[in-house]
C-alpha positions in Angstrom: -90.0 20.9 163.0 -90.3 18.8 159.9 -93.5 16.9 159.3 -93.4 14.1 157.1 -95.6 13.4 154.4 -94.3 10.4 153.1 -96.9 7.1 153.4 -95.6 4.9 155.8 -93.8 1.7 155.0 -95.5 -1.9 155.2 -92.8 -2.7 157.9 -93.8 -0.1 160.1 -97.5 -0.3 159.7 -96.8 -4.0 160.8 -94.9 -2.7 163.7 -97.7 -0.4 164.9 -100.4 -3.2 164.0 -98.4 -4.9 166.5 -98.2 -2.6 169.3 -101.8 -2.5 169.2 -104.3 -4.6 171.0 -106.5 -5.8 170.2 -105.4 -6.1 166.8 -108.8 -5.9 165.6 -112.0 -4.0 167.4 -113.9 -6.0 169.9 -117.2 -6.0 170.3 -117.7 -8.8 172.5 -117.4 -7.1 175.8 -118.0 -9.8 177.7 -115.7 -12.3 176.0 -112.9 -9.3 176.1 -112.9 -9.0 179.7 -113.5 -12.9 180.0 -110.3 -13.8 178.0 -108.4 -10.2 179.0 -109.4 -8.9 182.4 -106.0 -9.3 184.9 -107.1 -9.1 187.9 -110.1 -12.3 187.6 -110.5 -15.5 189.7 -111.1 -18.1 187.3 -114.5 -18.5 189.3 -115.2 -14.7 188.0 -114.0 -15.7 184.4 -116.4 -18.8 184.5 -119.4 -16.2 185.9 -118.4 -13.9 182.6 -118.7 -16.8 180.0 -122.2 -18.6 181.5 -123.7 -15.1 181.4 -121.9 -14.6 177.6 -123.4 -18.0 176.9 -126.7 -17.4 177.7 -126.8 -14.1 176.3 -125.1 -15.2 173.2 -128.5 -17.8 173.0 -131.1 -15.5 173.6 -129.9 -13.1 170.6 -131.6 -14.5 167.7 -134.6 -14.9 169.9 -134.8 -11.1 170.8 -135.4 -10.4 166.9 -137.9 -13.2 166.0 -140.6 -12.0 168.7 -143.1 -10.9 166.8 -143.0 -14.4 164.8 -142.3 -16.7 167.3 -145.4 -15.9 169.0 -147.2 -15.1 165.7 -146.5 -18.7 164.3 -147.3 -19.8 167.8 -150.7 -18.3 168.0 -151.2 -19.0 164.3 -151.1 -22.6 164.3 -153.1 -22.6 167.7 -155.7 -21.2 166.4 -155.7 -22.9 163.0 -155.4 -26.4 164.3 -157.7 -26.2 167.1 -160.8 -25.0 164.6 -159.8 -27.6 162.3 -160.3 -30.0 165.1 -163.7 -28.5 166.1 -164.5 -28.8 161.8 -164.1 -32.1 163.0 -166.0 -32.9 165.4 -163.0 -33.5 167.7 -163.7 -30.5 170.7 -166.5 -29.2 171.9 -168.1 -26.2 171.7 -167.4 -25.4 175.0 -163.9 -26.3 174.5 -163.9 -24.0 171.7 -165.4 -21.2 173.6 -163.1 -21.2 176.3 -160.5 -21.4 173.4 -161.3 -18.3 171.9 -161.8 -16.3 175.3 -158.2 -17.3 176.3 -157.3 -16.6 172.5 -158.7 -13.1 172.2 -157.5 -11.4 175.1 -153.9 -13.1 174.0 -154.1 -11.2 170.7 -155.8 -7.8 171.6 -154.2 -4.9 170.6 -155.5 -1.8 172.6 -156.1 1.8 170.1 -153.0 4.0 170.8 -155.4 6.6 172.9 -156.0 3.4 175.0 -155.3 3.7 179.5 -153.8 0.3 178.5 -152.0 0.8 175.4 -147.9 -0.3 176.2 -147.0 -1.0 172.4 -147.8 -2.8 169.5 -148.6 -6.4 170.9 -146.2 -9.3 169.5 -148.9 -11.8 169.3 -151.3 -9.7 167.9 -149.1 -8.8 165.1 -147.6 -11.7 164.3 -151.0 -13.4 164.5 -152.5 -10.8 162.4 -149.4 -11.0 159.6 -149.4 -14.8 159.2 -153.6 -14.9 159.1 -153.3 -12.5 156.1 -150.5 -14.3 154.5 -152.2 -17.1 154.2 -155.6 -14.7 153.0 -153.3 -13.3 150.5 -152.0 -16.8 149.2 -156.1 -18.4 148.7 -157.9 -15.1 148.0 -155.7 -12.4 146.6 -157.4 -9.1 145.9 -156.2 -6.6 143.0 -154.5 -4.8 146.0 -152.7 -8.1 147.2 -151.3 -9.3 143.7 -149.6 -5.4 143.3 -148.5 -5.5 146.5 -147.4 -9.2 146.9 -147.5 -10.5 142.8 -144.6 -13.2 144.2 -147.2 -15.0 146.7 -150.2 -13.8 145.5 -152.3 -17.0 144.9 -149.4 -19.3 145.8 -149.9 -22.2 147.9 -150.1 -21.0 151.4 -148.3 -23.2 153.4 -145.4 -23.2 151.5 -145.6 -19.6 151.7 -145.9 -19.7 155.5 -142.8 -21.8 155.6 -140.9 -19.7 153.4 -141.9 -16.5 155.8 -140.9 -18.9 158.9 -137.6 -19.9 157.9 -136.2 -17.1 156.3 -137.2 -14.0 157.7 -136.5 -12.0 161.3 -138.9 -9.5 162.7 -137.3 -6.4 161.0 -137.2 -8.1 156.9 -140.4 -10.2 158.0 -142.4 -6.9 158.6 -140.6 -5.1 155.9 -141.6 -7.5 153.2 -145.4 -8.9 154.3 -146.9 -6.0 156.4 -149.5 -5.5 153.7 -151.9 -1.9 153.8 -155.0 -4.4 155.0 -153.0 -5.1 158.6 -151.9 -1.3 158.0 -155.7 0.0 158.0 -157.1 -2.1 160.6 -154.0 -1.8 163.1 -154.7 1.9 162.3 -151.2 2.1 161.8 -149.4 5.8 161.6 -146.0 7.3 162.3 -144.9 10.5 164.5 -142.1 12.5 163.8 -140.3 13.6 166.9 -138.1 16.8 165.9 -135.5 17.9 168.0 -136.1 20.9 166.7 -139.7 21.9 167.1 -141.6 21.9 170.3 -144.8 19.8 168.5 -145.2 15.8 167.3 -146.1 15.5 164.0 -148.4 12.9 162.2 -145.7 12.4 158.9 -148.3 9.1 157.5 -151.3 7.4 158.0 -152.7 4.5 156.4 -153.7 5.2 153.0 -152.0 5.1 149.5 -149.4 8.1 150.4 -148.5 6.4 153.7 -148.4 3.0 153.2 -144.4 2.5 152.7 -143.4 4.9 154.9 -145.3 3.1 158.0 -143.9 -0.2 156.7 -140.2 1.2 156.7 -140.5 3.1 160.2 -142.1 -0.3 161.6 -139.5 -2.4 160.4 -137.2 -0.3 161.9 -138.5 -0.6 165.3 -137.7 -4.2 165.4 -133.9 -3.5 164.3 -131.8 -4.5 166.7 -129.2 -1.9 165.9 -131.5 0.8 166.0 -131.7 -0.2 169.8 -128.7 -1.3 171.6 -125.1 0.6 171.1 -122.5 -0.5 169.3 -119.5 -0.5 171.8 -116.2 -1.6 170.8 -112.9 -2.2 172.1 -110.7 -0.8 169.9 -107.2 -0.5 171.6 -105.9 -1.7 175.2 -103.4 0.7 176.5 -101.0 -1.7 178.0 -100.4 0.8 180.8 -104.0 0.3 182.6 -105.2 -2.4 183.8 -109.4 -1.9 183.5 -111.4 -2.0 180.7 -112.6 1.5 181.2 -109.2 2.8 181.0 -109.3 0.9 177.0 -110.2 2.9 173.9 -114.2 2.7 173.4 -115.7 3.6 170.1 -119.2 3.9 170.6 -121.9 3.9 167.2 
């Protein structure tokens, strides 16, 4: 048997590009089956793109959690003091407020019965508070840490943060070591390998980054759903499990 070693030609990289389908890899599962599945009523295929639809919607929501309800709690809390500055609640009001307001933004110690996470509302609420501490009364710590907002007007700031960031770059560039110590933040490294957890930082000047990083990379989205694509149909099947998968 000869084997060739020649490249192939354009024509027949053309001709194999177009024995292949899809052409490109799919990652849309959903939309795949929607537009590709043989055997679907067009009642099934309408079932396939409302749940697409609505998945395809919630998306951006599932990585702005921690600052969606952070902003939320945020400007509750901000605007409803500003009102009692005023003279426009009552005390009572304000009480009630704050009982309601505190148990929304408790975040139980990691040794806690009750301890399921770090609490989105807490940290958010936490992050944009000291944003806007950082912006009106930097310390040294806060202008080497953050010299681009460091005594900058904070509502600008705030809108900035809004706007621009998701969870994952929104922790990675304003979790500041002052949320870090009082969170009581540290990381555990889980090795395959050895049959013990391991403390690898804790909040101080050595661990600081590190927790910031691993954080951040909790609220990656990629880090936490596969990556399934459909890479080839074989034309001689007729479900998508019988298709090429490439999994990440």
């Amino acid at each position: 048997m000869l084997w060739r070693t020649l490249p192939k030609r354009d024509e027949e990289k053309a001709s194999e590009a177009a024995r292949r389908y899809p052409s490109e890899p799919q990652e849309n599962l959903l939309y795949f089956m929607e537009k590709n599945a043989p055997l679907l009523e067009p009642w099934q295929r309408e079932i396939l793109r409302i749940v697409r639809k609505v998945s395809q919607y919630f998306y951006p929501q599932k990585q702005t959690q921690v600052m969606n309800e952070g902003w939320a709690t945020f400007w509750h809390y901000t605007i409803l003091n500003h009102l009692y500055d005023e003279g426009k609640v009552t005390e009572r009001f304000m009480l009630e407020f704050l009982h309601s307001h505190t148990n929304v933004v408790f975040q139980p110690p990691y040794n806690s019965p009750w301890y399921s996470g770090i609490n989105p509302y807490a940290l958010g609420f936490a992050m944009f508070q000291d944003i806007k501490r950082i912006c009106q009364n930097p310390t040294e710590e806060d202008k080497y840490w953050f010299p681009d907002i460091a005594g900058s007007d904070w509502l600008t700031t705030l809108h900035f943060a809004m706007r621009d960031f998701k969870d994952e770059s929104f922790i990675s560039q304003f979790l500041s070591p002052k949320i870090m110590r009082d969170f009581r933040l540290f990381t555990v490294l889980d090795d395959d390998q050895h049959n013990y957890l391991e403390i690898s930082a804790i909040h101080n000047e050595e661990g600081y980054r590190e927790i910031r990083s691993q954080l951040s990379s909790q609220y990656n989205l990629s880090n936490l759903e596969p990556n399934i694509q459909v890479v080839e149909r074989r034309p001689a099947r007729r479900s998508l499990v019988d298709a090429a998968l490439r999994t990440a």
